[in-house]
Structures are given as structure tokens and as C-alpha cells.
C-alpha positions as CSV (number, residue, x, y, z in Angstrom):
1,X,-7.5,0.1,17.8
2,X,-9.9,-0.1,15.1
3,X,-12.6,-1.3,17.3
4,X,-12.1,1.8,19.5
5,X,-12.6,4.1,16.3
6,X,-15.1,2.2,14.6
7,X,-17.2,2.2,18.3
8,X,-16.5,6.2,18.2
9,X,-17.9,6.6,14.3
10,X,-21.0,4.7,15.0
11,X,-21.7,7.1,17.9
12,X,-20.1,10.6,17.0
13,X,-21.9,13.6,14.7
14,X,-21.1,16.5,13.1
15,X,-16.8,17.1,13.1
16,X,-16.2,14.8,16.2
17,X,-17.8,12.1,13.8
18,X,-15.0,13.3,11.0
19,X,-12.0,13.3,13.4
20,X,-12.8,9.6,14.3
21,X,-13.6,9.0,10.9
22,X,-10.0,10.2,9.8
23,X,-8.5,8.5,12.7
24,X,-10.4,4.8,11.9
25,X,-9.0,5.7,8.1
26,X,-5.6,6.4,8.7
27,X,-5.5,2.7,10.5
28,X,-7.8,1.3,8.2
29,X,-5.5,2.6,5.4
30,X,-2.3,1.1,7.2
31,X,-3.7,-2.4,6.9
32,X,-1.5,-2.3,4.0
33,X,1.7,-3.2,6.0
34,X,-0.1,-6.4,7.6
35,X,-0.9,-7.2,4.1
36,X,2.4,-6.8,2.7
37,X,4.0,-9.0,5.1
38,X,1.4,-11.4,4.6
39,X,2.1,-11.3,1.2
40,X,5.7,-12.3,2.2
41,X,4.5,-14.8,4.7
42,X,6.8,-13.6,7.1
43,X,4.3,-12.3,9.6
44,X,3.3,-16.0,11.2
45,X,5.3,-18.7,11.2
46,X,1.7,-20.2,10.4
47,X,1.0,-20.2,6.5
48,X,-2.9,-20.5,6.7
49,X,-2.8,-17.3,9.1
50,X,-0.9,-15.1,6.6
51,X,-3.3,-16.4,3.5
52,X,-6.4,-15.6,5.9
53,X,-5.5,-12.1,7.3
54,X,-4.0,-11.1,3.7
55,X,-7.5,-11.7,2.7
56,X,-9.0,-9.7,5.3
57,X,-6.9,-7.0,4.7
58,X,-6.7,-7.4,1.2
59,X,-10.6,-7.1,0.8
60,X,-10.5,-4.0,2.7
61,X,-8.2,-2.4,0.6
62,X,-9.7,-3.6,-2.6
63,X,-6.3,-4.9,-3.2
64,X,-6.8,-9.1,-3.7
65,X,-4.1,-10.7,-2.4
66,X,-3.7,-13.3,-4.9
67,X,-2.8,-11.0,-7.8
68,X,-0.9,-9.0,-5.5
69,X,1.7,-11.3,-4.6
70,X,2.6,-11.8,-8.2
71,X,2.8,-8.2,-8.5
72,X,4.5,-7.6,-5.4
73,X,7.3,-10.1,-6.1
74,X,7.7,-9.0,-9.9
75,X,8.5,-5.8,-7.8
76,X,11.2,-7.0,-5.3
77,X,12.6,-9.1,-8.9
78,X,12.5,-5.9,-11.2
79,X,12.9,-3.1,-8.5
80,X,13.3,0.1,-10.5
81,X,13.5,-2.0,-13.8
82,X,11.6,0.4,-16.2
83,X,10.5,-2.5,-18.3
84,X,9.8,-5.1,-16.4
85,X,8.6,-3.1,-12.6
86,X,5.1,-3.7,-12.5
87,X,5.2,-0.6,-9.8
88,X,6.5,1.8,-12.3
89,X,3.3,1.0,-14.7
90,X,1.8,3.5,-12.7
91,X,4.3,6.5,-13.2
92,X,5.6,8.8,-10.2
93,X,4.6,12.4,-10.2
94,X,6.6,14.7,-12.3
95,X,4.0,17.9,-11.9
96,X,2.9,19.4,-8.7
97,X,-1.0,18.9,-10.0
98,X,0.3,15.1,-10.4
99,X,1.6,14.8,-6.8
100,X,-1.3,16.4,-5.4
101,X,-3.6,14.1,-7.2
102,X,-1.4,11.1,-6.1
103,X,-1.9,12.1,-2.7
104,X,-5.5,12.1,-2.7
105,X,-5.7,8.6,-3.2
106,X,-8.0,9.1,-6.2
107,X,-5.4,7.4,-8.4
108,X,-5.0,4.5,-6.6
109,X,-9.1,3.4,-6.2
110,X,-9.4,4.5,-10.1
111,X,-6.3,1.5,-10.9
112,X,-7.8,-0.8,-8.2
113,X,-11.0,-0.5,-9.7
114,X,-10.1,-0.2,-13.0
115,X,-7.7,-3.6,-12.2
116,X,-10.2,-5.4,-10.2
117,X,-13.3,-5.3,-12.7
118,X,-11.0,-6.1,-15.4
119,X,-9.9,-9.0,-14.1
120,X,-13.3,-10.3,-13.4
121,X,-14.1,-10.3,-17.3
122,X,-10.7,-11.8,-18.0
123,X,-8.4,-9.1,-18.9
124,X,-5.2,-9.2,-16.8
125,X,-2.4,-7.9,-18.5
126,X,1.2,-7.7,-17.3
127,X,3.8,-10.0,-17.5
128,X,4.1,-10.7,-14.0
129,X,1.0,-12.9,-14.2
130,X,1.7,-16.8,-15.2
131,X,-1.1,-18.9,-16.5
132,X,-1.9,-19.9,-12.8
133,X,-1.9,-16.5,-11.3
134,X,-3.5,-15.3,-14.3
135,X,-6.4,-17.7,-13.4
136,X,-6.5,-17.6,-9.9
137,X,-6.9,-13.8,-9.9
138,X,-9.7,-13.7,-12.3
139,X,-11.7,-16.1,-9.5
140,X,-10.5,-13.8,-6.8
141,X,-11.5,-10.7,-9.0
142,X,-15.1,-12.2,-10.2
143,X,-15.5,-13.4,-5.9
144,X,-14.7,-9.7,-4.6
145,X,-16.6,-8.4,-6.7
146,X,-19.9,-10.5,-5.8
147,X,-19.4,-9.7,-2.4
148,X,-18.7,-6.3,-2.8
149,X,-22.1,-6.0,-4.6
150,X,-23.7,-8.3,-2.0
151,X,-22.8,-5.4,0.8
152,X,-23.8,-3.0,-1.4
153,X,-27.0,-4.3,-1.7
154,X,-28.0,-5.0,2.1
155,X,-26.7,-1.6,2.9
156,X,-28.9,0.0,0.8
157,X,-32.0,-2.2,1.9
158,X,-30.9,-2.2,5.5
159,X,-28.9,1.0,6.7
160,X,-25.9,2.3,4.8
161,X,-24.6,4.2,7.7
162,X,-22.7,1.5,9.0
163,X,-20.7,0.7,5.8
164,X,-20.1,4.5,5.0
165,X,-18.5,5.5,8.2
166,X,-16.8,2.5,9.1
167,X,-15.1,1.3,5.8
168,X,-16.5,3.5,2.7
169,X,-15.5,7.3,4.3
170,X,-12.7,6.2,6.3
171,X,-11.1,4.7,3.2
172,X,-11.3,7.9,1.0
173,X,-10.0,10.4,4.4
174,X,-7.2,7.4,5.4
175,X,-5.7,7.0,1.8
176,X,-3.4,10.1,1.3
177,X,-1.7,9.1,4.9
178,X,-1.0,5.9,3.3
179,X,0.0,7.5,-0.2
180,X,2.6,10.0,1.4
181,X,4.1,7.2,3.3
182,X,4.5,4.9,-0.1
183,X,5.7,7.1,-2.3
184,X,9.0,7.5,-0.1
185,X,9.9,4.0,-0.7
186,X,11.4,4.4,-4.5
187,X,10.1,7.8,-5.9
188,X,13.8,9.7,-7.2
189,X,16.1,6.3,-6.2
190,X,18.1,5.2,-9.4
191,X,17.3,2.7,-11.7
192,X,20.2,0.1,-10.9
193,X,20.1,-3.2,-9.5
194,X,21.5,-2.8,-6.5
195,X,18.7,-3.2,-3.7
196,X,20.7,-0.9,-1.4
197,X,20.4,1.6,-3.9
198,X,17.4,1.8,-5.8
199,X,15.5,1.4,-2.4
200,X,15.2,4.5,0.0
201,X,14.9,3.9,4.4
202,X,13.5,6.8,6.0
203,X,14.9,7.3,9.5
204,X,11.5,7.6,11.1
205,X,10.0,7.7,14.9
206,X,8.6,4.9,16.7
207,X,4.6,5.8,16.2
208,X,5.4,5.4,12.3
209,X,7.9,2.4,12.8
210,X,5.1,0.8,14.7
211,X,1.7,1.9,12.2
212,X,4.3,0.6,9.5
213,X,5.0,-2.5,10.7
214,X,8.8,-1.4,10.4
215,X,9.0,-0.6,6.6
216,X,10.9,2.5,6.8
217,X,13.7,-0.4,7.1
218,X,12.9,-0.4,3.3
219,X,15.9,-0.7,1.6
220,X,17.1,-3.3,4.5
221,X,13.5,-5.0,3.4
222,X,14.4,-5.1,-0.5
223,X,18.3,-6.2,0.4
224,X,17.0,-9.5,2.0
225,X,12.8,-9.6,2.2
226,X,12.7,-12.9,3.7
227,X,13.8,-11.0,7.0
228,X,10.7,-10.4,8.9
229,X,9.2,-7.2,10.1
230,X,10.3,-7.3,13.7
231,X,13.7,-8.2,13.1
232,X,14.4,-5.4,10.3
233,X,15.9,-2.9,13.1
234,X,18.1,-5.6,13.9
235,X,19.3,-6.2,10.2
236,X,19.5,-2.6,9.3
237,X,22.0,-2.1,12.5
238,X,23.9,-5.3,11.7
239,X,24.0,-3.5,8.2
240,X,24.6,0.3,9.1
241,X,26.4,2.2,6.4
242,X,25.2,0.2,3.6
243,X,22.0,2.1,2.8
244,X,22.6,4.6,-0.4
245,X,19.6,6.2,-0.4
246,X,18.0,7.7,3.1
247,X,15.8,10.2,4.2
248,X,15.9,12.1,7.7
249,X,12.2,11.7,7.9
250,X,8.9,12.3,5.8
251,X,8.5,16.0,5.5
252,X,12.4,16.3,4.5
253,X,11.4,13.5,2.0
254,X,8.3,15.3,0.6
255,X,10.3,18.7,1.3
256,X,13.1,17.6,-1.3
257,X,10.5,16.0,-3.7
258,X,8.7,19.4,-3.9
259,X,11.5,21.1,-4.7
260,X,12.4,18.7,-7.5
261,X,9.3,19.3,-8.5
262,X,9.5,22.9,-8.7
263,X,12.6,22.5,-10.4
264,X,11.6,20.3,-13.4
265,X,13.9,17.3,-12.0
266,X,11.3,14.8,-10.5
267,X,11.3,11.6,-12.9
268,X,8.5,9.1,-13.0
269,X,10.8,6.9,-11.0
């Protein structure tokens, strides 16, 4: 599917060229959920083939997959843990200007940046990190870095067009899909230990299960994450009623956050 849009950005213009653009970015964007599973190596019974699409998608997102993992699995540890989350470093909205920013994306390529260039000169804070991690993510950082320049460079010698409107535009227009889909996952659950609890399913349809790779199973994902993507509809019906936080869908999720927004209630968890 990306092949299909990326053919029909190199050879659109004007607002046809936009409307593939947005379509290439929306999947582009949902490389995330290949990623995470990756991340969990859950997604081929192969190990090398996680590790090498986890890079692939990892350097698309400008999220390294080598620091992510320790950060991802502080998170399924610590879920809602105040202290000791490494999600909640990064606070949920509690304003309406907050949530709208969130949603354009611009928060999350000002951390990723932020994160990825300090890491290359050394600084990587967070607890989550262990001496190894800690040093295998500065390499990563210092090697994405080097190659992002190196594109950089030959696109501006060569032709940038390529670059911008397969990966660069596409990026900025696919990120507030991806946003609005991850900030259902935990934004308003409690902050208790139970996994059932301070994770929230959304009861989605098949288009969204299937872009998703099946993570609107989320709490059924944070109960037991060693369960792989294709079998979580399996689990979460083996496990029906045990979900204490669900939402009918994403616009009755975003519907309810809005209100608590309006309404002062909407924590930064």
C-alpha cells in the first residue's frame, strides 16, 4: 500500500498531490504498530526479522528501536506509575490548546528530536535506561543521525522532491491520525496496577483493527503482551467482561475527553 501512494505522490500536483500525500502519511504514520510489535518480538517467530523491520520502521519514525524497547517495557512494568512511567514524562493534555497541539504531532517530532540528538552527545536520562541500553542507544542515536544528515545532503545536491513528498510531508500530514489513535490507549485510565484497569480497549471496526495491527485489544495487550497481534481478538473474547476501562469507538473517546476538558477534569494521565 505504500508503494501505491508513494507511486501516486511522485506523479500527482496541486491537491490530488496532497490527498495522496495524506493518504501515504496516514500509513506511513501507522508503521508504528509493526514497530511496536517488533519491539515485542511477537510479530515473527524469526528474531533477526523483528530487529530488521523495527529498524526500518523505527528510522522512519525517528523513533530508534533500541532505546525504544527500554522505554516501551519500563511502560508495560510501570503502566500509569506516575513516578516511574516513562510515558507519563510527557504529560496528557489538561487544556483544549494542549490537546490541539498534541494532535498536530508537533509535540512528538519536538521530544523525538529533542531525544534523539541528545542522545548522540551522551545525555540520556531516565531510569529506564541500564548501562547497556544507555550505551547502545547513544550508538544508535550518533548512527541515525549520520544518515539522516547523509539524505539530507544528497537531497539537496540531487532533488529534494523525492524525500519531501514521500517521507518528509507525509510524516508531518500522517502524525495527528497516529496521535488521536494513541492517546486512547491510557489518557483518563486510573493510576492502579491492575492492567485491566489502567489500560483502555476501544471497540473499533475492522479498517482500524487491521491499520492497527489489532491494538485497540489494548488492555487485553497490557494484561498478557507476550500474546501476539493476530491472536488478541481471540484473547479478548476468551477474556470478555474483564476489561474496566472501554470505549465504543474513537470519536465517543475524543467526544468524552473534550468534555472533560471543557469541564476542568482531564488529568495529565
Amino acid at each position: 500500500m505504500l508503494v501505491a501512494t508513494g507511486a501516486l505522490c511522485l506523479t500527482l500536483q496541486g491537491g490530488p498531490l496532497v490527498a495522496a500525500m495524506l493518504a501515504h502519511g496516514v500509513l506511513l504514520s501507522f508503521l508504528f504498530p509493526p514497530l511496536h510489535e517488533c519491539v515485542h518480538r511477537t510479530a515473527f517467530k524469526t528474531v533477526w526479522i523483528n530487529k530488521a523491520v523495527a529498524e526500518v520502521c523505527g528510522f522512519l519514525l525517528l523513533l530508534p528501536p533500541r532505546w525504544f524497547t527500554a522505554f516501551h517495557m519500563a511502560h508495560h512494568r510501570f503502566t500509569q506509575d506516575p513516578e516511574r512511567d516513562p510515558e507519563l514524562a510527557s504529560p496528557k493534555p489538561t487544556t483544549f490548546l494542549g490537546y490541539l497541539y498534541m494532535l498536530t504531532g508537533l509535540e512528538y517530532w519536538y521530544r523525538m528530536v529533542k531525544g534523539l540528538v541528545g542522545r548522540a552527545f551522551g545525555h540520556t536520562p531516565g531510569a529506564f535506561l541500564d548501562s547497556r541500553s544507555r550505551a547502545r542507544s547513544i550508538v544508535e542515536a550518533r548512527v541515525y543521525l549520520a544518515l539522516y544528515a547523509a539524505i539530507a545532503v544528497i537531497s539537496a545536491l540531487t532533488d529534494p522532491r523525492p524525500v519531501l513528498v514521500l517521507w518528509v510531508g507525509p510524516a508531518l500530514l500522517g502524525q495527528p491520525f497516529l496521535r488521536a489513535y494513541l492517546l486512547s490507549e491510557h489518557w483518563g485510565c486510573p493510576a492502579v496496577k491492575d492492567m485491566w484497569a489502567n489500560t483502555r480497549s476501544v471497540v473499533s471496526i475492522a479498517p482500524i483493527r487491521w491499520l492497527a495491527w489489532n491494538m485497540p485489544y489494548h488492555a487485553e495487550h497490557h494484561a498478557n503482551p507476550g500474546i501476539p497481534f493476530h491472536a488478541l481478538p481471540a484473547y479478548g473474547a476468551a477474556m470478555q467482561g474483564s476489561r474496566k476501562v472501554e470505549a465504543a469507538g474513537y470519536v465517543p473517546f475524543h467526544g468524552e475527553r473534550l468534555a472533560a476538558l471543557r469541564n476542568g477534569t482531564a488529568e495529565p494521565l
